[in-house]
KETIMAR-219964 format. One record per atom (N, C-alpha, C): atom name; x, y, z; residue in one letter. Coordinates in steps of 0.1 Angstrom, whole numbers, plus 5000, padded with zeros to 4 digits. Atoms other than C-alpha are relative to their C-alpha. Layout:
BEGIN
<'CA'; <X; Y; Z>; 'a'> ...
//
This chain:
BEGIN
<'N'; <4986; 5002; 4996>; 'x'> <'CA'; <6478; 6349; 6250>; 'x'> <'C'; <5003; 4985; 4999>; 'x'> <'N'; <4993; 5016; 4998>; 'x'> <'CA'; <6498; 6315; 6242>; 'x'> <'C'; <5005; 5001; 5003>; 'x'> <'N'; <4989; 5004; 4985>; 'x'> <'CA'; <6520; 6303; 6270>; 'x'> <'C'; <5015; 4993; 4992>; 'x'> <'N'; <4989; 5013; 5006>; 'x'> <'CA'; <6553; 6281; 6255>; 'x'> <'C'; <4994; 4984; 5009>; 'x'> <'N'; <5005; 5010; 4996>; 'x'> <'CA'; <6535; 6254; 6277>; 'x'> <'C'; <4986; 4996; 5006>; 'x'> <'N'; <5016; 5003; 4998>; 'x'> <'CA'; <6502; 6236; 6282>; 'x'> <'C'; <4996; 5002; 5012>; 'x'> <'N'; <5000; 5001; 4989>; 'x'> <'CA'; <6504; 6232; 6320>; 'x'> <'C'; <5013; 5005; 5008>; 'x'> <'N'; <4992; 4999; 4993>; 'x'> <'CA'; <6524; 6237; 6352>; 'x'> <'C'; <5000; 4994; 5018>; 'x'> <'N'; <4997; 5005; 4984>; 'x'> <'CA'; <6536; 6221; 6383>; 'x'> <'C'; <5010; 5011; 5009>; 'x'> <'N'; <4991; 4992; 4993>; 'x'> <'CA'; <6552; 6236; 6411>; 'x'> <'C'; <5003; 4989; 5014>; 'x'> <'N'; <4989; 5011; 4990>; 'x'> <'CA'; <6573; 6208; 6436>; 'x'> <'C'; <5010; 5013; 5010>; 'x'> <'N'; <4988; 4992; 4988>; 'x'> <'CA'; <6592; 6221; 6468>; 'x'> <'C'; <4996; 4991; 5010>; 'x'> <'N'; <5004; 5001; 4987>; 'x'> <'CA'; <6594; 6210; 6503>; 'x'> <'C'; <4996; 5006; 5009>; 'x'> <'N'; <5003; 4998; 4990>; 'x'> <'CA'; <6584; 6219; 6534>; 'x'> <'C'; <5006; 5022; 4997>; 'x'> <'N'; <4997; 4986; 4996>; 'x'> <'CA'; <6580; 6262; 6536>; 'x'> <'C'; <5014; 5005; 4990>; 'x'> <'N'; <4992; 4996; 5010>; 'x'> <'CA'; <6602; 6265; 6502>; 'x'> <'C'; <4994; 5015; 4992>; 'x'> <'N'; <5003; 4989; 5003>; 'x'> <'CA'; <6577; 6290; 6489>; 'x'> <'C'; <4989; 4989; 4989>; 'x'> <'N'; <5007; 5008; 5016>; 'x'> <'CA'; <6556; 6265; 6462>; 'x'> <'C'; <4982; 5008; 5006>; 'x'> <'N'; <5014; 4995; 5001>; 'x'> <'CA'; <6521; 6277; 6478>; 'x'> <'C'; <5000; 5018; 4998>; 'x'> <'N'; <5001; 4980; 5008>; 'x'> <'CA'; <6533; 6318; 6473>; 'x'> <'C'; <4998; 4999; 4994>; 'x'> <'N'; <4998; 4999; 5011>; 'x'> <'CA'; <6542; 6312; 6446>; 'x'> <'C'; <4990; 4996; 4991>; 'x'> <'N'; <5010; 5005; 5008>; 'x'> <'CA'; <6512; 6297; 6431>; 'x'> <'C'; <4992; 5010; 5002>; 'x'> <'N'; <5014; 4989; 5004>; 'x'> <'CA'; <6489; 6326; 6445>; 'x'> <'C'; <5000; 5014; 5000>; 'x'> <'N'; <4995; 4989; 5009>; 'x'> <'CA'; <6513; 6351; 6433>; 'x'> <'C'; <4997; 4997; 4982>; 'x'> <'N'; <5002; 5002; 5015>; 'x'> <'CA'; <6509; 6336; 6397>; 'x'> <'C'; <4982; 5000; 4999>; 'x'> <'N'; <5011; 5002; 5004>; 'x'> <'CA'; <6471; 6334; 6402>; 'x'> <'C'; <4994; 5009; 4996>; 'x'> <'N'; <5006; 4987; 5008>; 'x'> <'CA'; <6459; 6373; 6394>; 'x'> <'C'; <5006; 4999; 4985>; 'x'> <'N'; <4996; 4996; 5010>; 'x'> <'CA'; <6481; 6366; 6362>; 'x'> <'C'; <4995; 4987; 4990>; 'x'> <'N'; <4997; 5009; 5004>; 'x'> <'CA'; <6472; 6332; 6351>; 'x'> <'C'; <4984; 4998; 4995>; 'x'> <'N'; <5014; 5005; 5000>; 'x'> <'CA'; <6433; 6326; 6360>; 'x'> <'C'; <4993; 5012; 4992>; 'x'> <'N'; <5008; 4997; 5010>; 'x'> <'CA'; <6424; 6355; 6339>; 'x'> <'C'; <4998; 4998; 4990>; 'x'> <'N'; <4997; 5004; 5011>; 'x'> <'CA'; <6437; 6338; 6312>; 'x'> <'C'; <4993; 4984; 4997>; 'x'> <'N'; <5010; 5011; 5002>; 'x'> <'CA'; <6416; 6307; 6319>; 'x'> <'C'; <5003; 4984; 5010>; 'x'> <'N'; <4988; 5007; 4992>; 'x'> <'CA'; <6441; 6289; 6344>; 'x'> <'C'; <4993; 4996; 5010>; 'x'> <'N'; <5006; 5004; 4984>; 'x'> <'CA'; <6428; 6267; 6372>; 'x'> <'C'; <5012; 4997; 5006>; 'x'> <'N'; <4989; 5004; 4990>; 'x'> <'CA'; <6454; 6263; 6398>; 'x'> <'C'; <4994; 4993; 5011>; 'x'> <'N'; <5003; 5004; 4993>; 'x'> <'CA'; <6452; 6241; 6423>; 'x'> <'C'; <5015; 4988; 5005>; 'x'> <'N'; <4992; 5007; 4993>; 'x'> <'CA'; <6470; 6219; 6452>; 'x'> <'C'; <4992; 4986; 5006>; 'x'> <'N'; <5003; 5018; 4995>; 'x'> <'CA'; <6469; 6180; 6462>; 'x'> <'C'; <5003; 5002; 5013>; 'x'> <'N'; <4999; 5001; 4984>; 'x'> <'CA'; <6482; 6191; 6493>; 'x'> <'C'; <4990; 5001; 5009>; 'x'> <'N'; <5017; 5001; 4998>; 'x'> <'CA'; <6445; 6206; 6499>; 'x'> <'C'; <4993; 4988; 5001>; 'x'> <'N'; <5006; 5007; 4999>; 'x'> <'CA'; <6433; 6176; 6491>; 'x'> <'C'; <5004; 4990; 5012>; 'x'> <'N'; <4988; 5011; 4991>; 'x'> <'CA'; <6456; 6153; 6515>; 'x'> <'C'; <4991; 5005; 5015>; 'x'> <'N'; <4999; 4995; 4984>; 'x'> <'CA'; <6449; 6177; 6545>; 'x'> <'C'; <4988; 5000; 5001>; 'x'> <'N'; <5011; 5004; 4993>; 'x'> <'CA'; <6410; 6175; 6543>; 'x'> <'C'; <4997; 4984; 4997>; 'x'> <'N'; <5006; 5010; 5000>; 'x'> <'CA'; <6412; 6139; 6535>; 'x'> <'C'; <5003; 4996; 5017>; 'x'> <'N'; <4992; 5005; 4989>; 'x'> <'CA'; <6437; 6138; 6571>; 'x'> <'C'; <4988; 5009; 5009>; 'x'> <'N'; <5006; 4997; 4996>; 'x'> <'CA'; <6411; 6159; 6588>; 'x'> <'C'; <4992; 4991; 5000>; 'x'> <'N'; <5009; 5011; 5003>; 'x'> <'CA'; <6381; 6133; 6577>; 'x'> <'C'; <5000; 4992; 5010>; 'x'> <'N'; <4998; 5012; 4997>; 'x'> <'CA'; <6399; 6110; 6590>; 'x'> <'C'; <5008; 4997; 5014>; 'x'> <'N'; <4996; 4999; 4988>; 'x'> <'CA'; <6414; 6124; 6618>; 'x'> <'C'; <5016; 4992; 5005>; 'x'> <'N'; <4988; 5004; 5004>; 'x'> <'CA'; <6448; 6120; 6610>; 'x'> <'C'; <5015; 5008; 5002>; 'x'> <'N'; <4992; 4989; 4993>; 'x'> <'CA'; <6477; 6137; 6625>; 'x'> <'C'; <5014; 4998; 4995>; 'x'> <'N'; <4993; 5000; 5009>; 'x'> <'CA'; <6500; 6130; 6597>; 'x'> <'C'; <5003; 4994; 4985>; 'x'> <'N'; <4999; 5003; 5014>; 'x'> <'CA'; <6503; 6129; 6559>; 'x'> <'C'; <5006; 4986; 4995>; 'x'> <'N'; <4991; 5006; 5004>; 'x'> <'CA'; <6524; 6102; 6560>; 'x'> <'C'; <4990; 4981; 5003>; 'x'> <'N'; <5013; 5010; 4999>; 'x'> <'CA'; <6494; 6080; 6573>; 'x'> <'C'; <4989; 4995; 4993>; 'x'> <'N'; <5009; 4997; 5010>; 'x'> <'CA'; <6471; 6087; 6543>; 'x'> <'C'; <5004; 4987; 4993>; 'x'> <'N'; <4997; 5007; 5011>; 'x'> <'CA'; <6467; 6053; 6525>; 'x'> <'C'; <5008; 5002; 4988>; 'x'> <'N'; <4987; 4998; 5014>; 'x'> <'CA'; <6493; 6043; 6498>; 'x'> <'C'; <4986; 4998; 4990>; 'x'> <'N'; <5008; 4999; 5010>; 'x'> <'CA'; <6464; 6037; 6478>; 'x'> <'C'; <4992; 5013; 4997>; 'x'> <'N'; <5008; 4989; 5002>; 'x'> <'CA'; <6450; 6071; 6485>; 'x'> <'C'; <5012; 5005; 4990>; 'x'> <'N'; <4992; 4994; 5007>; 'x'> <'CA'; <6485; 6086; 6476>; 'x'> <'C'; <5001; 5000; 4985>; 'x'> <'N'; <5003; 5003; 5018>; 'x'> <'CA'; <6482; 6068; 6441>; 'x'> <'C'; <4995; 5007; 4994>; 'x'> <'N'; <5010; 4993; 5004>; 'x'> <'CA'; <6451; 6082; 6435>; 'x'> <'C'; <5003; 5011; 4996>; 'x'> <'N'; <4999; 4990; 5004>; 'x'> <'CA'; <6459; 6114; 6438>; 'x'> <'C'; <5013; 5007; 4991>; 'x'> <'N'; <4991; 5002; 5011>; 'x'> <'CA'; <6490; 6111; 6419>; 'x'> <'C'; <4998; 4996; 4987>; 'x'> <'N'; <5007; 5001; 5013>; 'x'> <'CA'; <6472; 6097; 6392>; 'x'> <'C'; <4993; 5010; 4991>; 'x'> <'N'; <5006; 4992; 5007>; 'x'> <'CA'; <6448; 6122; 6390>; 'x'> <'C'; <5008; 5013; 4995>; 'x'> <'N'; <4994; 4985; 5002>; 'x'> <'CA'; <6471; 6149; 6390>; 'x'> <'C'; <5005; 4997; 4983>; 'x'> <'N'; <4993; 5003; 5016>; 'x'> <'CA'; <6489; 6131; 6360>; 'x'> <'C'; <4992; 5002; 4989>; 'x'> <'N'; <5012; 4997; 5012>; 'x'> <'CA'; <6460; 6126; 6340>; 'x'> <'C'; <4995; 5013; 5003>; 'x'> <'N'; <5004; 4986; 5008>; 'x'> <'CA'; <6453; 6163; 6342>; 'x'> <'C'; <5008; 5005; 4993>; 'x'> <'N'; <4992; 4995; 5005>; 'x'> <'CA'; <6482; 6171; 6332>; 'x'> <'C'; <5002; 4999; 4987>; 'x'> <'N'; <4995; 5007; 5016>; 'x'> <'CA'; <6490; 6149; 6302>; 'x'> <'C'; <4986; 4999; 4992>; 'x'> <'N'; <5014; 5002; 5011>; 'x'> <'CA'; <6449; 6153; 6287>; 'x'> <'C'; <4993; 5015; 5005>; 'x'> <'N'; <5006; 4985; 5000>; 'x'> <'CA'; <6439; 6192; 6301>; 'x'> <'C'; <5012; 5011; 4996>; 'x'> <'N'; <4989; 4985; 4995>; 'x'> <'CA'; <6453; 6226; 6297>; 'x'> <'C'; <4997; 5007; 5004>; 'x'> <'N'; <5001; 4989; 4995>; 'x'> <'CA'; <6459; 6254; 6314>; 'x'> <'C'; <4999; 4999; 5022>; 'x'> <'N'; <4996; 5002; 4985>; 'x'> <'CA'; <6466; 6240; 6348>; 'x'> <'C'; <5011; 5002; 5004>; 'x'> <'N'; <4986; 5001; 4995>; 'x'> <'CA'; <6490; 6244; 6375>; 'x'> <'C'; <4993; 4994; 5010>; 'x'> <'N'; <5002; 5010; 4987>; 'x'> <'CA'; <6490; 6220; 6403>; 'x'> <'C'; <5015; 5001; 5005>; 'x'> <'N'; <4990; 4996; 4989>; 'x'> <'CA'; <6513; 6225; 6437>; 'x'> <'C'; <5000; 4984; 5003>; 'x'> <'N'; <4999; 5006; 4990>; 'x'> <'CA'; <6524; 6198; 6452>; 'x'> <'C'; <5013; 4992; 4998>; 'x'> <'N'; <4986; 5006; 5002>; 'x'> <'CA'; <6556; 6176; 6464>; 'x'> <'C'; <5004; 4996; 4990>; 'x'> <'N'; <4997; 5008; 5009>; 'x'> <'CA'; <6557; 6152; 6437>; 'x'> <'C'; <4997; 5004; 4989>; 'x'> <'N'; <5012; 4998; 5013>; 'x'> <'CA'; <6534; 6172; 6410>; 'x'> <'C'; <5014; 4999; 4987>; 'x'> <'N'; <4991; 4999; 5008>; 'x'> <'CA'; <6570; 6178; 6391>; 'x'> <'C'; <5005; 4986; 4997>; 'x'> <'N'; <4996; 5013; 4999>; 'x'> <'CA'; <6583; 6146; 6395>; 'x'> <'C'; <4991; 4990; 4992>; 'x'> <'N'; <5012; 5005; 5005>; 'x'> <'CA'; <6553; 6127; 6384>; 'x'> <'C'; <4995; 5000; 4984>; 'x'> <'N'; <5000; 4994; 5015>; 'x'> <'CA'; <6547; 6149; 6349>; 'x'> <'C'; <5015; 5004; 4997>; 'x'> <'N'; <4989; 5001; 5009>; 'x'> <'CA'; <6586; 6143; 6341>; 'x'> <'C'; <5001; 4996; 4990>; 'x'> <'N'; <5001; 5004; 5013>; 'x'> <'CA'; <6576; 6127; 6310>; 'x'> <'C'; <4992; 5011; 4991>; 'x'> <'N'; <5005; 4991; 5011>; 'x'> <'CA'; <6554; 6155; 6297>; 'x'> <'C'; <5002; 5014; 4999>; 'x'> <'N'; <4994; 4982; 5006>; 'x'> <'CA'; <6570; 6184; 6276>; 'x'> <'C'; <4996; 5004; 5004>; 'x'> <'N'; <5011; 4991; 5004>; 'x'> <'CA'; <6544; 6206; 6274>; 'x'> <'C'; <4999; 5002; 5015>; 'x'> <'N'; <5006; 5000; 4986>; 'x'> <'CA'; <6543; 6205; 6313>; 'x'> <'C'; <5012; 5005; 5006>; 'x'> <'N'; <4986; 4992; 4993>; 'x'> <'CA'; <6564; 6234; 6328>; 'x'> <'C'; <5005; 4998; 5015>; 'x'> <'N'; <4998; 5008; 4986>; 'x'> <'CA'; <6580; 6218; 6362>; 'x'> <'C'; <5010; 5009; 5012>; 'x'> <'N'; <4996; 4988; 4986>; 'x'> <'CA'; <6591; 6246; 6390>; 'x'> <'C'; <5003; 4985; 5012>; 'x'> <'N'; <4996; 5006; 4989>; 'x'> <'CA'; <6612; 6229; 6415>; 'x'> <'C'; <5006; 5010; 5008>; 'x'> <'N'; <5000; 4990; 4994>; 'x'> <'CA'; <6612; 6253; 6443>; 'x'> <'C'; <5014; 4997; 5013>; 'x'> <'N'; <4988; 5005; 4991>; 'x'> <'CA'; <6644; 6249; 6467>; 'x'> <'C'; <5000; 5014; 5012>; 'x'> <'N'; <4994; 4987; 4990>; 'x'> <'CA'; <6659; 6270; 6499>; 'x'> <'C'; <5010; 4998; 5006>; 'x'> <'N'; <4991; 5005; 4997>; 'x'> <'CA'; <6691; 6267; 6505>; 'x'> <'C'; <5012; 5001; 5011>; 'x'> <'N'; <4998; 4996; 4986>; 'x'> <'CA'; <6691; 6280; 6540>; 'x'> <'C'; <4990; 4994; 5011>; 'x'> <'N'; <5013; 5007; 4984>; 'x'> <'CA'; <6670; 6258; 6569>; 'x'> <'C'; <5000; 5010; 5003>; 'x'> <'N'; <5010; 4993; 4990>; 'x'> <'CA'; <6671; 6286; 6590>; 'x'> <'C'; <4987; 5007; 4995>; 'x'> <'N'; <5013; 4988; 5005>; 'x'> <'CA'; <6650; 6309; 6568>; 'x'> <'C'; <4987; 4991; 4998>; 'x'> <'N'; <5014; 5010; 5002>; 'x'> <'CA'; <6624; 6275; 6559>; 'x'> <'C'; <4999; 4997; 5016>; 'x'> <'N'; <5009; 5002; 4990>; 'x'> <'CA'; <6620; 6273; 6599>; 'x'> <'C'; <4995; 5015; 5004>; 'x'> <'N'; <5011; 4990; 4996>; 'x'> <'CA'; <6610; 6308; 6605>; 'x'> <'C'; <4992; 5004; 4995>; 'x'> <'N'; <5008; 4996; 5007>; 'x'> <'CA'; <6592; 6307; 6579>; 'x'> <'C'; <4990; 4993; 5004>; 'x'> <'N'; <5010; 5010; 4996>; 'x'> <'CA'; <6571; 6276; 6593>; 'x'> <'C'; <4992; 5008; 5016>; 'x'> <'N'; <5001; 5001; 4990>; 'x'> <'CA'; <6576; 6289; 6627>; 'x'> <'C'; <4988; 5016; 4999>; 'x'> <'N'; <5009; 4987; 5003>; 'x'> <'CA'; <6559; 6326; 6613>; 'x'> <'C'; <4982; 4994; 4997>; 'x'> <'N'; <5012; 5008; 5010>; 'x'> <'CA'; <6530; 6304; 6594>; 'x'> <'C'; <4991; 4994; 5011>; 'x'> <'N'; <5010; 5012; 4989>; 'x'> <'CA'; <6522; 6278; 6623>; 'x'> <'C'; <5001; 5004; 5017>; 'x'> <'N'; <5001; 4998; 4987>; 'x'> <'CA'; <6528; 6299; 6654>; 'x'> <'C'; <5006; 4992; 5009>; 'x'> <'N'; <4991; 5004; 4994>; 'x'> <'CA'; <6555; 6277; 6665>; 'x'> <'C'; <5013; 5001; 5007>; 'x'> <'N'; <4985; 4996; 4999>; 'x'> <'CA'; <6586; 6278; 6683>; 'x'> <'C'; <5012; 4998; 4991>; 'x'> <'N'; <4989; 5005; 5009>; 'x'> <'CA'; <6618; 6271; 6667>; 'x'> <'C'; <5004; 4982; 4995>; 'x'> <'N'; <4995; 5022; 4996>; 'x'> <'CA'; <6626; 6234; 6681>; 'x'> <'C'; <4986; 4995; 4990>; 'x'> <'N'; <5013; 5006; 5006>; 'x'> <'CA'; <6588; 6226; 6669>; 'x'> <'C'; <5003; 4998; 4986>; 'x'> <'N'; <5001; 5000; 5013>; 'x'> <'CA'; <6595; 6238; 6636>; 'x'> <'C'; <5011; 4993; 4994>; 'x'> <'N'; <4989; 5012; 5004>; 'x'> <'CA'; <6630; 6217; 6631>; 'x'> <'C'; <4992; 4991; 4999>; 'x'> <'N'; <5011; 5010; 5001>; 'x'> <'CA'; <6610; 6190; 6641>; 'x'> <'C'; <4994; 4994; 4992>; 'x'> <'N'; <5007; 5001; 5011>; 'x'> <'CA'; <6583; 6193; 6620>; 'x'> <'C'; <5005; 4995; 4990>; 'x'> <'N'; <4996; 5007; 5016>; 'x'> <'CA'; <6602; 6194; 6588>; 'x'> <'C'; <5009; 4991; 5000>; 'x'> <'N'; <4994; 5013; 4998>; 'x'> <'CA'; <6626; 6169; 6597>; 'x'> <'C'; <4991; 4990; 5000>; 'x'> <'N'; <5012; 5014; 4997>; 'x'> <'CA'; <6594; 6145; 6607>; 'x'> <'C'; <4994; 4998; 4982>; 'x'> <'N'; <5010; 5002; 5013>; 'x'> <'CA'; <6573; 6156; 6576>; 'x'> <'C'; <5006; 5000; 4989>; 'x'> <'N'; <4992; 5004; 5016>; 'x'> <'CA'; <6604; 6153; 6548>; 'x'> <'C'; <5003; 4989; 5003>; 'x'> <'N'; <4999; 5012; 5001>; 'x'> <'CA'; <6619; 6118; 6560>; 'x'> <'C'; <4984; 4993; 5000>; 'x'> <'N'; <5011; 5006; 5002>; 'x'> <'CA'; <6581; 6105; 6564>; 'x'> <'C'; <4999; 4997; 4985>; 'x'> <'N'; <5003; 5003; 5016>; 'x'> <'CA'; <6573; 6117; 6528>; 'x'> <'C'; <5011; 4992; 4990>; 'x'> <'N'; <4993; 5014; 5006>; 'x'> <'CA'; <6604; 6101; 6516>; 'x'> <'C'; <4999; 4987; 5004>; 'x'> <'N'; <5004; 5013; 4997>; 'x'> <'CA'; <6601; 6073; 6531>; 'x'> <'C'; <4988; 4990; 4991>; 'x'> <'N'; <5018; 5008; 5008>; 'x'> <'CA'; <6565; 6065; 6517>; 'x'> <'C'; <5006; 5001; 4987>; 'x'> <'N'; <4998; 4998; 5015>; 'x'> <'CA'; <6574; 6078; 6482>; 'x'> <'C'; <5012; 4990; 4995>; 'x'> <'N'; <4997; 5012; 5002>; 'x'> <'CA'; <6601; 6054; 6481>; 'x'> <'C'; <4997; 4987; 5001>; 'x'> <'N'; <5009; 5012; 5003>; 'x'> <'CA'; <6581; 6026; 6489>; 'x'> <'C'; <4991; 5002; 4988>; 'x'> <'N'; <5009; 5006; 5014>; 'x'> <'CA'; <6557; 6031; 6465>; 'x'> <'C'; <5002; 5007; 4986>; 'x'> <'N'; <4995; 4998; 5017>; 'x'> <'CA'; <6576; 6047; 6436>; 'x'> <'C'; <5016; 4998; 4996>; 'x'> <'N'; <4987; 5003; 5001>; 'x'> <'CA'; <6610; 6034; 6437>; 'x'> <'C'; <5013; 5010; 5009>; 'x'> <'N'; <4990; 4993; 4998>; 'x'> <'CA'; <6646; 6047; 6448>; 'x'> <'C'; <5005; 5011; 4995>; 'x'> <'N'; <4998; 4992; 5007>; 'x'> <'CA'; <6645; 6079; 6433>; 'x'> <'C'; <5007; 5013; 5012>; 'x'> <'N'; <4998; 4982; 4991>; 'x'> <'CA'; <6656; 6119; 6446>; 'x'> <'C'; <4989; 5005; 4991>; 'x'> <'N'; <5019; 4993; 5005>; 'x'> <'CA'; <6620; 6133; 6437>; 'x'> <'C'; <5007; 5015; 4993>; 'x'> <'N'; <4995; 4981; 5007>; 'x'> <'CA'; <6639; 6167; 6434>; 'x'> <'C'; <5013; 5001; 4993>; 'x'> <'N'; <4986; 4999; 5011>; 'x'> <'CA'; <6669; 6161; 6414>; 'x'> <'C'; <4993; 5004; 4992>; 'x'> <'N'; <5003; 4988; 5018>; 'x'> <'CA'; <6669; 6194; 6386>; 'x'> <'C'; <4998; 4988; 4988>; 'x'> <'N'; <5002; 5005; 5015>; 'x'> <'CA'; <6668; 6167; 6360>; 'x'> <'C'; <4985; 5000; 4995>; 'x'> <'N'; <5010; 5001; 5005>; 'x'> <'CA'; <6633; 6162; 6364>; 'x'> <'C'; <4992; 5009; 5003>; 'x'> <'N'; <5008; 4987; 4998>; 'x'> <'CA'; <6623; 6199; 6365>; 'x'> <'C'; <5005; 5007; 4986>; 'x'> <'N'; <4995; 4986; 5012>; 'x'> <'CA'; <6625; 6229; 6339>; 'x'> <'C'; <5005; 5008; 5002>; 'x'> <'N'; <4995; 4986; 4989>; 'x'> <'CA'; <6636; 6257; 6366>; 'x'> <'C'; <5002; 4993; 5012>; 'x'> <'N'; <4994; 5000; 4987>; 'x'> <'CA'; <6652; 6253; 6399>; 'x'> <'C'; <5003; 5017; 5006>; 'x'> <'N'; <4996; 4983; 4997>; 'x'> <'CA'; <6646; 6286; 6416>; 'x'> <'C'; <5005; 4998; 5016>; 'x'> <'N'; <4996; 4996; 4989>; 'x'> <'CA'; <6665; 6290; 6451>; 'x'> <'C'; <4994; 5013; 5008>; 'x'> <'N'; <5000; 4993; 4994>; 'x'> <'CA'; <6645; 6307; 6471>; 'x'> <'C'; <4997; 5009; 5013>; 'x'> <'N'; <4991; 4991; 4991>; 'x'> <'CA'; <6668; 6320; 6497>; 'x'> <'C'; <5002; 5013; 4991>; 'x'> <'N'; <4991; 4991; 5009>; 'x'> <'CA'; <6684; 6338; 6470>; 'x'> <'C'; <4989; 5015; 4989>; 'x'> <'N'; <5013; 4990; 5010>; 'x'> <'CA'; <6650; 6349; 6450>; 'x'> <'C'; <4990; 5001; 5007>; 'x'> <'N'; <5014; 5000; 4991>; 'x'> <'CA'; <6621; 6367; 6468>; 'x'> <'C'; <4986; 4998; 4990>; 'x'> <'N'; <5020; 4998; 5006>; 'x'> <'CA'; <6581; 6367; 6460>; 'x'> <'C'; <5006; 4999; 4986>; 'x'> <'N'; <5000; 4994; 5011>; 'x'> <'CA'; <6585; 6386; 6434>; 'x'> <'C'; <5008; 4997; 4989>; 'x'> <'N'; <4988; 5003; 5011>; 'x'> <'CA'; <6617; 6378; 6414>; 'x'> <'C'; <4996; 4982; 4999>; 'x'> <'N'; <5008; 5012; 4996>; 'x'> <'CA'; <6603; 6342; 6422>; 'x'> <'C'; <4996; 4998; 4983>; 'x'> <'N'; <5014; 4998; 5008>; 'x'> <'CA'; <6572; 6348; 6401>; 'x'> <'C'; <5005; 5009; 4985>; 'x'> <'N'; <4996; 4995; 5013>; 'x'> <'CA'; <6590; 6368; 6374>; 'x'> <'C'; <5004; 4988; 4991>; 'x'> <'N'; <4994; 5010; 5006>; 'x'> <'CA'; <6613; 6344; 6366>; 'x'> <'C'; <4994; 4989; 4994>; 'x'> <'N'; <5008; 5014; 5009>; 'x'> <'CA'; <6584; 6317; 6356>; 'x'> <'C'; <4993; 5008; 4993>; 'x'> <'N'; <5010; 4991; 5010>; 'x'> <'CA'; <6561; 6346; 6340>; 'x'> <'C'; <5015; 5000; 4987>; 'x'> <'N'; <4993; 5000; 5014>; 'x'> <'CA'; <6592; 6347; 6318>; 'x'> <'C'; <5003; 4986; 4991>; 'x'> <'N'; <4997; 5001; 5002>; 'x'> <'CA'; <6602; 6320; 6315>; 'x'> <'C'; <4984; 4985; 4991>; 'x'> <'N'; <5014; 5004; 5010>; 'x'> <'CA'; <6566; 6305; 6299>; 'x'> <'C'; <4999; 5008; 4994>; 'x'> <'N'; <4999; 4995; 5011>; 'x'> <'CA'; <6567; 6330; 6277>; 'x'> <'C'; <4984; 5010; 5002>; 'x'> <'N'; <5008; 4991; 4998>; 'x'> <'CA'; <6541; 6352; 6296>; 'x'> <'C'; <5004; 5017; 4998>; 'x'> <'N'; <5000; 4987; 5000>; 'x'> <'CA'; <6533; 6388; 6284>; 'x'> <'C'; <4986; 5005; 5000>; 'x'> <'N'; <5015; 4994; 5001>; 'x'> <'CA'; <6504; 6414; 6290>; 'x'> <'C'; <4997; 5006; 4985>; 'x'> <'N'; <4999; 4993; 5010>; 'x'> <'CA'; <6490; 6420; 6257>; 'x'> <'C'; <4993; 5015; 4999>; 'x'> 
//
């Protein structure tokens, strides 16, 4: 099976849906040769390690790092998909690199979705993503300019979804790579 593209990222914030969504695509993707994988993984056992009680603490030199490597898979392998905040953002310069920018354009539904996830109350879960999106902007403007990470420009799809479940999600990029069962 050939894809219309080499690789893929998938970018969202906080409880948008970018980790479903990745391991909804993985029964269809990794039989085909696909490694999927997330930086966010990597982040949260390096903040474990190190005993770190927020992402936002993770050396800028770590962040790099891992922003680097993600790039250079992208732009010299194929058949990856990588999750994470910036993974879109980052491979905006390479075609061949299908960019899912995952949105929800309802808070309440992204806090009960946290509040379902992390066994939290409500207030916790405002909180939270209020703490952990201005943090990560914050940092990412220091060390990669004054940008909006998620402005549609530098994606290939913007799926909303409030509006699209699981499933219609996960259609919508099986089509729209140019996936079929042969």
């Amino acid at each position: 099976m050939h894809l219309k593209y080499d690789n893929i990222t998938i970018s969202g914030g906080v409880a948008v849906g970018t980790t479903t969504l990745m391991d909804n695509l993985r029964p269809y993707l990794e039989p085909q040769g696909w490694k999927l994988t997330s930086t966010g993984n990597m982040v949260r056992e390096y903040m474990k390690e190190n005993i770190m009680p927020s992402a936002s603490l993770v050396s800028d030199d770590f962040d790099r790092a891992v922003e680097k490597k993600a790039y250079d898979i992208l732009k010299n392998k194929k058949k990856w998909v990588i999750e994470a905040w910036l993974a879109g953002f980052v491979a905006r310069d390479l075609k061949k690199t299908f960019r899912i920018l995952l949105t929800c354009s309802h808070d309440s539904l992204r806090v009960d979705r946290v509040v379902n996830r992390d066994k939290i109350t409500m207030t916790d879960a405002k909180r939270f993503i209020k703490k952990r999106e201005e943090d990560n902007f914050r940092k990412w403007k220091k060390l990669y300019g004054n940008y909006n990470f998620f402005d549609p420009k530098y994606y290939t799809i913007v799926i909303d979804t409030y509006s699209s479940g699981q499933l219609e999600t996960m259609g919508k990029v099986l089509d729209a790579i140019g996936y079929y069962k042969a």
